[in-house]
C-alpha positions as a LaTeX table, in Angstrom:
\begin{tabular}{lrrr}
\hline
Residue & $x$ (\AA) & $y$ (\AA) & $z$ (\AA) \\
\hline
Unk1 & $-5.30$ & 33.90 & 76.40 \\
Unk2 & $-3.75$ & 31.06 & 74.10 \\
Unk3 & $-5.63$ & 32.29 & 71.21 \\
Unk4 & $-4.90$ & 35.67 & 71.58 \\
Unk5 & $-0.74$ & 35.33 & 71.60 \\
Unk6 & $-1.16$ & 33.15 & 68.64 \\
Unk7 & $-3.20$ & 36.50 & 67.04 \\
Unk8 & $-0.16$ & 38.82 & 67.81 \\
Unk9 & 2.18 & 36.58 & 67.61 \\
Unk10 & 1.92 & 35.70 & 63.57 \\
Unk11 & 2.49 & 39.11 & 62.07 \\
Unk12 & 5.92 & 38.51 & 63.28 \\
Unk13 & 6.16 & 35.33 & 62.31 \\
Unk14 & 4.95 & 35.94 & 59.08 \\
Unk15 & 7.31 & 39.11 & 58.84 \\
Unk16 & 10.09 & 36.61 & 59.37 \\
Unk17 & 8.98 & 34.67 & 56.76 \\
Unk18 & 8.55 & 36.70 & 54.25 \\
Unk19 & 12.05 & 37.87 & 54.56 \\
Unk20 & 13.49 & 34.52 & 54.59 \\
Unk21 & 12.00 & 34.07 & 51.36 \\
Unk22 & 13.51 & 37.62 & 50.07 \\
Unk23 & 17.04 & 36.12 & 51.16 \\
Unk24 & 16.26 & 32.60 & 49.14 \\
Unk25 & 15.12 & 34.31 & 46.24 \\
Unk26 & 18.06 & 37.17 & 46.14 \\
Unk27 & 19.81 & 37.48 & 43.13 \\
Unk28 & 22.99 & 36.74 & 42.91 \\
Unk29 & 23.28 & 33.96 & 45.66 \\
Unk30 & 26.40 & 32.14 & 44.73 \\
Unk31 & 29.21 & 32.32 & 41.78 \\
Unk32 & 28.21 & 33.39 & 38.18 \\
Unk33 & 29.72 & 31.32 & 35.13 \\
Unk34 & 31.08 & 33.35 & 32.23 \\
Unk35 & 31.68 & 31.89 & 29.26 \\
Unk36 & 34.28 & 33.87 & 26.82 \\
Unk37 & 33.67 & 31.74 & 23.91 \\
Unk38 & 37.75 & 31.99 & 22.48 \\
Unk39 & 40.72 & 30.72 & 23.94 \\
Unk40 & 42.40 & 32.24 & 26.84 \\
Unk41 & 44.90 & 35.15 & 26.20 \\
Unk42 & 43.49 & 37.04 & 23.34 \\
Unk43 & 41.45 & 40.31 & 23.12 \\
Unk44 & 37.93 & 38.59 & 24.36 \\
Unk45 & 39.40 & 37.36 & 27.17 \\
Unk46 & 41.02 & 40.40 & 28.25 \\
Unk47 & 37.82 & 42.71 & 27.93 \\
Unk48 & 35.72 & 39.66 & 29.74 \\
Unk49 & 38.16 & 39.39 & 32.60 \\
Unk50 & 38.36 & 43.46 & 33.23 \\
Unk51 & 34.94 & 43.69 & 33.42 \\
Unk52 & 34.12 & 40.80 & 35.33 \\
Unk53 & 36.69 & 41.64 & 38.08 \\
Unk54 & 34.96 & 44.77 & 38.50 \\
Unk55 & 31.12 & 43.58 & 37.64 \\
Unk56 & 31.35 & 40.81 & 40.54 \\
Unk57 & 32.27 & 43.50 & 43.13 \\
Unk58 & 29.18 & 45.53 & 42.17 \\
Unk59 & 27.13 & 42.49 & 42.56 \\
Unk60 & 28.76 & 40.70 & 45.41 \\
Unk61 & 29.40 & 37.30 & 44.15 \\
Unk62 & 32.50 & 36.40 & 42.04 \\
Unk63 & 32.59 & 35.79 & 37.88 \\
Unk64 & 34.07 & 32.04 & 37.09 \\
Unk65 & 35.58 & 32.80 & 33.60 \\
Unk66 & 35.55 & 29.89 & 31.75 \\
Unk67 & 36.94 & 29.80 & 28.02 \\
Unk68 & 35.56 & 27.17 & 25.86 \\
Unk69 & 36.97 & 27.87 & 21.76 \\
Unk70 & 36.32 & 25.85 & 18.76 \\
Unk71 & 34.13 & 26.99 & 15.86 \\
Unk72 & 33.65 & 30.19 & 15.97 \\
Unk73 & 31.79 & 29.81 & 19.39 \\
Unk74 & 29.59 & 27.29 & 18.34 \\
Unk75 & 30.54 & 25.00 & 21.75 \\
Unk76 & 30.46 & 27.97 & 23.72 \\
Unk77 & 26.58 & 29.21 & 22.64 \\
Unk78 & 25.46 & 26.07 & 22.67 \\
Unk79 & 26.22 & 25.52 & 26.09 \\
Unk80 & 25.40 & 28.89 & 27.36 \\
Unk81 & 22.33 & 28.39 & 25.33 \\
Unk82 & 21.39 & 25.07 & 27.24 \\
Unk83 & 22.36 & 26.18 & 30.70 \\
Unk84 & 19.18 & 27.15 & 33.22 \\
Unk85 & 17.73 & 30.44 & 32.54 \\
Unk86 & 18.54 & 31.62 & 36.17 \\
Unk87 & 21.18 & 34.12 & 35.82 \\
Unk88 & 24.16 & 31.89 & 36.68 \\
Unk89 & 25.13 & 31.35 & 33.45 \\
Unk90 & 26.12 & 33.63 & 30.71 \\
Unk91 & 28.02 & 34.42 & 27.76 \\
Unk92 & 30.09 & 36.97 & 26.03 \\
Unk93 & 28.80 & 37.00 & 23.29 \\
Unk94 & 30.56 & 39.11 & 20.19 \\
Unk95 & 30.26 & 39.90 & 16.32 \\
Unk96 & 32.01 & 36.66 & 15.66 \\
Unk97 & 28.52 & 34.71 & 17.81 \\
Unk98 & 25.76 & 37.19 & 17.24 \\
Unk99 & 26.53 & 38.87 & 14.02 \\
Unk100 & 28.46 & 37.46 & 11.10 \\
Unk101 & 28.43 & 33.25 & 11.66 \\
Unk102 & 24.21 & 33.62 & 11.64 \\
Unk103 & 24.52 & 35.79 & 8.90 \\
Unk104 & 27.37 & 33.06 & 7.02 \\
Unk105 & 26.44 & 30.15 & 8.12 \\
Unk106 & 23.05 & 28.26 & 6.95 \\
Unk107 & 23.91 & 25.61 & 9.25 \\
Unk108 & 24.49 & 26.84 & 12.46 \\
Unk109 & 23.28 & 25.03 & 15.22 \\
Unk110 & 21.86 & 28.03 & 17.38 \\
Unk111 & 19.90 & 30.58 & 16.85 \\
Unk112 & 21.59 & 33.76 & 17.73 \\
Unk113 & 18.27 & 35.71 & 18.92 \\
Unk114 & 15.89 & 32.72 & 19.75 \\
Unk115 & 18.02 & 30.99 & 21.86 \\
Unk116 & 19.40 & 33.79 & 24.03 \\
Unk117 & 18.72 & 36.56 & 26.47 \\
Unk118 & 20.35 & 39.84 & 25.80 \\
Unk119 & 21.66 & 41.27 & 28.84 \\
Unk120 & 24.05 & 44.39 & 27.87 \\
Unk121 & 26.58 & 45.77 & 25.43 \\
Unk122 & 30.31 & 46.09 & 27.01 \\
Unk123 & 31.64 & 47.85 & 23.91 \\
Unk124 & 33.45 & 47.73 & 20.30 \\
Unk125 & 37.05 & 48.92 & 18.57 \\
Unk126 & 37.97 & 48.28 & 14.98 \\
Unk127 & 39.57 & 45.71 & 13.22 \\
Unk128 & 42.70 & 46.25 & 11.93 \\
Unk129 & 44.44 & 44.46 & 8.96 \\
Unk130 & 48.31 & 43.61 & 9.53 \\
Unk131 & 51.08 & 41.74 & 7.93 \\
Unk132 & 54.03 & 40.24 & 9.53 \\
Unk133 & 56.45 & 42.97 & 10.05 \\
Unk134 & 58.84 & 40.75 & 7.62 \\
Unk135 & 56.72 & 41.31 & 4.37 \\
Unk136 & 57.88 & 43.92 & 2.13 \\
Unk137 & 54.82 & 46.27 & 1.97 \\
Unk138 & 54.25 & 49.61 & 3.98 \\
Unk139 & 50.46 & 50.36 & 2.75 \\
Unk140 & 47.27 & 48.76 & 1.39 \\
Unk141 & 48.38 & 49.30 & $-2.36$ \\
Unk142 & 51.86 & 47.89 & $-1.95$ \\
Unk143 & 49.82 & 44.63 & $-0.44$ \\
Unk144 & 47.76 & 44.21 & $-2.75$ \\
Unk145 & 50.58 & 44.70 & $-5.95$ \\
Unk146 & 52.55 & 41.70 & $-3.67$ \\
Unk147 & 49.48 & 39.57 & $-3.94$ \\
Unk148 & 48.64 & 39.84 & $-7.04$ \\
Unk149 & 52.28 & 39.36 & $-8.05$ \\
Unk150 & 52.66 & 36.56 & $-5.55$ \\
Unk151 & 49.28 & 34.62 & $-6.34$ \\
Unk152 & 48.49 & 32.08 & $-3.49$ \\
Unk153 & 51.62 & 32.23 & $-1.55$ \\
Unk154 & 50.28 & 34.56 & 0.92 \\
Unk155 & 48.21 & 33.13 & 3.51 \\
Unk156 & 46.30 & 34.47 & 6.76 \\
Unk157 & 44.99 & 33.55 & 9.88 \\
Unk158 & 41.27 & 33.90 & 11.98 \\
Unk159 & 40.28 & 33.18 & 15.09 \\
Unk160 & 37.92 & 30.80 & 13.54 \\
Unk161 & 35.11 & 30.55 & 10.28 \\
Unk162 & 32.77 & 32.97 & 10.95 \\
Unk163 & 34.32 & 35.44 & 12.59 \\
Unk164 & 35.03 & 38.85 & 11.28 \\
Unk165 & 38.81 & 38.00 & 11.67 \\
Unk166 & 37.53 & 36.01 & 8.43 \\
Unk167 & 34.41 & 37.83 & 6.91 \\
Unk168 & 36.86 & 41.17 & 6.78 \\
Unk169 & 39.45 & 39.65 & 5.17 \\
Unk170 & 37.22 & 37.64 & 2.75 \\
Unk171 & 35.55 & 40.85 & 1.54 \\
Unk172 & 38.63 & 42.53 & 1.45 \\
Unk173 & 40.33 & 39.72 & $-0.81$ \\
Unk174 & 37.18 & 40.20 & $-3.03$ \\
Unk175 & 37.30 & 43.93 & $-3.29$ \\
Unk176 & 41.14 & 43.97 & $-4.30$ \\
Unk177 & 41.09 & 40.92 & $-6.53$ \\
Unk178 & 43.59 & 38.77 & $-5.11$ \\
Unk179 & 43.43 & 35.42 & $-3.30$ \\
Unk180 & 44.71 & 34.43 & 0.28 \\
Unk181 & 45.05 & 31.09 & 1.54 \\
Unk182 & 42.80 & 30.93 & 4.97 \\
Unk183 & 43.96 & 29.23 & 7.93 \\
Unk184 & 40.87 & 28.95 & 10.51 \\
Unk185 & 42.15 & 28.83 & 14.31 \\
Unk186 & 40.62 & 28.19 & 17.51 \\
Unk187 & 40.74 & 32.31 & 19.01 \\
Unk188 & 43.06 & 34.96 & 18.05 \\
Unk189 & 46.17 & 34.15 & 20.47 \\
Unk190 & 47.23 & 31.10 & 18.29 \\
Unk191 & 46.50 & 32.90 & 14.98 \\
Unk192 & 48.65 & 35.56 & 16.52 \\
Unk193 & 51.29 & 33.19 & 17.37 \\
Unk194 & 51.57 & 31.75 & 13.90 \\
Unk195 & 51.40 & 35.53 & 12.31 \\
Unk196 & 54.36 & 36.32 & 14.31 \\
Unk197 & 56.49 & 33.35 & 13.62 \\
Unk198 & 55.78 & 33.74 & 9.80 \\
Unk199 & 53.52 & 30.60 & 9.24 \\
Unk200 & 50.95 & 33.16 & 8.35 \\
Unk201 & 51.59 & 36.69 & 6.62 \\
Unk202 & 48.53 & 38.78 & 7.20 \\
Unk203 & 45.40 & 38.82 & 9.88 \\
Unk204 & 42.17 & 41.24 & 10.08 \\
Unk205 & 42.07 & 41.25 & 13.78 \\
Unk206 & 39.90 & 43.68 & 16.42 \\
Unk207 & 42.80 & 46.23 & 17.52 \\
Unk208 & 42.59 & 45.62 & 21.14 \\
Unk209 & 43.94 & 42.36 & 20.14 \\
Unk210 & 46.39 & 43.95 & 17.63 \\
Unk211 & 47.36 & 46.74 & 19.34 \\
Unk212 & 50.34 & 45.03 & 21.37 \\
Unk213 & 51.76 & 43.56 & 18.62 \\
Unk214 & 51.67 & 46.89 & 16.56 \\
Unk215 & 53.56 & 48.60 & 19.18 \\
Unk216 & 56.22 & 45.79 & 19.59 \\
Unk217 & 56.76 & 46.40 & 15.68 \\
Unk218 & 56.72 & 43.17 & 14.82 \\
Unk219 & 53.48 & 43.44 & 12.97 \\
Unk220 & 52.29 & 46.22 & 10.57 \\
Unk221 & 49.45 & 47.93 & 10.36 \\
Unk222 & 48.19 & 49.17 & 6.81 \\
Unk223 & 44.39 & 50.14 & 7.18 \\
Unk224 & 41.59 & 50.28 & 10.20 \\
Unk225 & 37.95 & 49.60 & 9.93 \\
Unk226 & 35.32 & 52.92 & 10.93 \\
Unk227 & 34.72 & 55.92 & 9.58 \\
Unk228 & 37.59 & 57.65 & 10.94 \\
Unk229 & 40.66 & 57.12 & 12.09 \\
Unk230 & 41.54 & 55.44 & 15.26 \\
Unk231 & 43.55 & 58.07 & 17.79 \\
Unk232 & 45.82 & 55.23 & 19.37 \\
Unk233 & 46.47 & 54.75 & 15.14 \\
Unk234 & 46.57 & 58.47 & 13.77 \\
Unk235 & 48.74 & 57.47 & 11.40 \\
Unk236 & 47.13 & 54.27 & 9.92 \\
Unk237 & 44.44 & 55.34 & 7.21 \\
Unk238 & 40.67 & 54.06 & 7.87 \\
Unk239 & 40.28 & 51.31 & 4.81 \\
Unk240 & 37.35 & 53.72 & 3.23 \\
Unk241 & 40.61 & 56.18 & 2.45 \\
Unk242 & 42.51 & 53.66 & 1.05 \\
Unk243 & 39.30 & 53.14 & $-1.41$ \\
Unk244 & 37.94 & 50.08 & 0.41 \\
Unk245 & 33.94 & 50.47 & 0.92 \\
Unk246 & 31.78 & 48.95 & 3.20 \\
Unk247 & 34.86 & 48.34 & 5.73 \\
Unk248 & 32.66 & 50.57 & 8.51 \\
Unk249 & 32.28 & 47.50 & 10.82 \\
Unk250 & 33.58 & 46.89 & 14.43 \\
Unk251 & 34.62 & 44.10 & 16.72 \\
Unk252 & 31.88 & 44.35 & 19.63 \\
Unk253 & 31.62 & 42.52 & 22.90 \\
Unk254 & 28.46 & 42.39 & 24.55 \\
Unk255 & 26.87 & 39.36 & 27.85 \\
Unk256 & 23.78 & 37.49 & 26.76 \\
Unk257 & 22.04 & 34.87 & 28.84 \\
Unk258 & 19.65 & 31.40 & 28.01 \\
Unk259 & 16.57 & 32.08 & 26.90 \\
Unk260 & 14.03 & 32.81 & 29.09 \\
Unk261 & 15.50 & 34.99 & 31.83 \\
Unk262 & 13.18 & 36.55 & 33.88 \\
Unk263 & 13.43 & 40.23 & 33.72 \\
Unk264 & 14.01 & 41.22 & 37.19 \\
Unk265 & 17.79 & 39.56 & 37.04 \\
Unk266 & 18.01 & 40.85 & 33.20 \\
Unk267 & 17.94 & 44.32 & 35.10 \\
Unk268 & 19.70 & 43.22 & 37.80 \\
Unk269 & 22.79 & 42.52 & 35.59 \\
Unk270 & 21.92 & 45.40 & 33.14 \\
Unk271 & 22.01 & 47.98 & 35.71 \\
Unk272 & 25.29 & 46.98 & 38.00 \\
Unk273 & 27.23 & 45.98 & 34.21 \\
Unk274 & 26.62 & 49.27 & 33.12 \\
Unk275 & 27.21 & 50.92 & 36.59 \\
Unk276 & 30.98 & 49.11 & 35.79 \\
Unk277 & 31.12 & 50.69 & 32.31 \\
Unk278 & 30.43 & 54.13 & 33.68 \\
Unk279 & 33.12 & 54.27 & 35.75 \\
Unk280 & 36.02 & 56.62 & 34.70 \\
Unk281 & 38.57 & 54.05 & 35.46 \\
Unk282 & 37.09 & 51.63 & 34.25 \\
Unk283 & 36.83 & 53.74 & 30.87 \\
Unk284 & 40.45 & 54.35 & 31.06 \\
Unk285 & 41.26 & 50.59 & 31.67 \\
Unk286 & 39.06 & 49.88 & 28.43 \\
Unk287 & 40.36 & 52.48 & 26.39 \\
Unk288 & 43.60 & 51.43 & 26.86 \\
Unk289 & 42.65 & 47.94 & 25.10 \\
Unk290 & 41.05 & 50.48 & 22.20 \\
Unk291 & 37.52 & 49.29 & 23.38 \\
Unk292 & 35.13 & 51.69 & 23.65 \\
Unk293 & 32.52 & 51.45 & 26.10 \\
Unk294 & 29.01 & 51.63 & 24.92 \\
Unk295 & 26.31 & 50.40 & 27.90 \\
Unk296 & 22.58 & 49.52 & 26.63 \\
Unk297 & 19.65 & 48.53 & 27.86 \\
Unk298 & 18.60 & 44.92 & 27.32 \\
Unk299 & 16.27 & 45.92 & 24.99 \\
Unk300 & 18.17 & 48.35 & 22.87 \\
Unk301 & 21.35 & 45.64 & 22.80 \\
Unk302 & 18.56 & 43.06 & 21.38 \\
Unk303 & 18.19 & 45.35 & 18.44 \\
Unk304 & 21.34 & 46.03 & 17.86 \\
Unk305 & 22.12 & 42.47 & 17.85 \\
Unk306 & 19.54 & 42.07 & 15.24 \\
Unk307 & 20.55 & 44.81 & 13.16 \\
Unk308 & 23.93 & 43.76 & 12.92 \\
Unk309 & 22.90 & 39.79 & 12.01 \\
Unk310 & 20.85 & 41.73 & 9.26 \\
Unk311 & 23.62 & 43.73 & 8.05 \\
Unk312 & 26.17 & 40.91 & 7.96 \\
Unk313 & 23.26 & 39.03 & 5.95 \\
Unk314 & 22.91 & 41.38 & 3.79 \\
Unk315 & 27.15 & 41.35 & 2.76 \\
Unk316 & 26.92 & 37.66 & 2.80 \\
Unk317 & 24.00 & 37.21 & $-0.10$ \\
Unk318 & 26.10 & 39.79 & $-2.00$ \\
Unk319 & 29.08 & 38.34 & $-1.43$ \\
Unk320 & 27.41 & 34.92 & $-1.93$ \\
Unk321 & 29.37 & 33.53 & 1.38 \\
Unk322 & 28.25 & 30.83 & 2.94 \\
Unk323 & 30.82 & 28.47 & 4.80 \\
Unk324 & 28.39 & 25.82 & 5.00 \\
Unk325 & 27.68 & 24.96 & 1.79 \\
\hline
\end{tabular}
């Protein structure tokens, strides 16, 4: 009799136990950490804080958004890059991270594919290249007559070495023959700050972070990066019809994890971030920063992580940049 309620008794048992284990092993079981590598209040964080707001309803756990700036997101990968490879941990990681600093930097203390798991692509918008609102130039070839005729009294700002903020304006100073003086910051918000109080004269920013400050008038745009003209700019000419080539690059935002993530939270994250994206208000909300969104799969945001490195590469050896050396 004993032996033969222990017999029916442990399929349920074991039923219960199996989906105690399902509930321990459910991901996500607590609070995610997101990392915006820049400092608070500037494009990155904007774009990492819409989606997150959104992303943790989808996966029922909240987003802690944590900024950490400083050299070009150096601090930021390499803690993101040491965390545990469970999920709880990732990074938004941008051109600036995962595209130009490998591609300018021989030193860099990460590896930008190695040492990371893509997750999935949030989106990109253009850079745009402005001057303080005060300088006496309304185009890209009254800018570059004032620089040449005001040689090393102009000087603008980055959101850090490495970034495209930098790289653009680097290749730009190269292509018009005229020198800049650069002033590296710690994100975009306090290069913004010193653009707009006249410390600095001219910035290459992404326009989501630009865009507020072109509206306000207080900065000027002269030229956009793409193949075409931006429809929030109509008006502002793409930098390939001002006779600038090469300038076909964007400012993209994208969530990558430790190494070593097992795939079943990859696509855990994959699907519900790009179930966010999707969204038509969410679209909306995005467009409205000029950010367009542009949802992968892990796999396909791994190559185009790679592609870009190689691309930036590739303008580096020709450019014979390296701010290491």
């Amino acid at each position: 009799m004993q032996r033969r309620q222990f017999i029916v008794a442990t399929p349920a048992a074991l039923a219960l136990l199996g989906t105690g284990a399902a509930r321990a092993q459910a991901f996500p079981a607590k609070n995610i950490r997101y990392i915006v590598p820049v400092s608070a209040g500037g494009g990155s964080d904007l774009v990492g804080r819409t989606v997150t707001e959104r992303w943790g309803k989808a996966l029922g756990q909240n987003f802690i958004v944590e900024n950490i700036g400083g050299g070009g997101g150096v601090i930021a990968c390499q803690t993101t890059a040491k965390a545990p490879a469970d999920g709880y941990t990732l990074l938004q990681g941008y051109v600036a991270t995962h595209g130009t600093s490998p591609a300018t930097r021989s030193k860099l203390p990460y590896d930008a594919i190695k040492d990371f798991t893509p997750v999935g692509m949030i989106g990109s918008t253009p850079n745009v290249l402005v001057v303080n609102a005060a300088l006496p130039v309304k185009n890209l070839k009254e800018f570059v007559a004032y620089l040449k005729a005001n040689p090393a009294k102009v000087s603008y700002g980055s959101a850090g070495q490495g970034s495209l903020t930098h790289l653009s304006m680097e290749i730009f100073k190269q292509a018009a023959g005229s020198f800049m003086v650069h002033l590296p910051y710690r994100g975009i918000a306090p290069a913004f700050t010193d653009l707009l109080g006249g410390q600095t004269q001219a910035m290459f920013p992404g326009l989501a972070a630009g865009l507020p400050h072109i509206r306000s008038g207080r900065v000027r745009a002269l030229g956009v990066t793409g193949a075409k003209r931006h429809p929030l700019l109509p008006d502002v000419p793409t930098m390939i019809e001002a006779g600038f080539k090469g300038f076909d690059a964007v400012q993209w935002y994208g969530v990558v994890g430790p190494a070593g993530m097992s795939a079943s939270v990859v696509k855990t994250l994959n699907d519900t971030l790009n179930g966010v994206l999707a969204a038509p208000d969410m679209r909306d909300k995005l467009a409205a920063e000029a950010l367009d969104p542009q949802p992968m799969s892990p796999d396909a945001f791994g190559k185009f992580i790679a592609a870009d490195i190689a691309r930036w590469t590739a303008i580096a050896r020709e450019r014979k940049i390296d701010l290491d050396a």
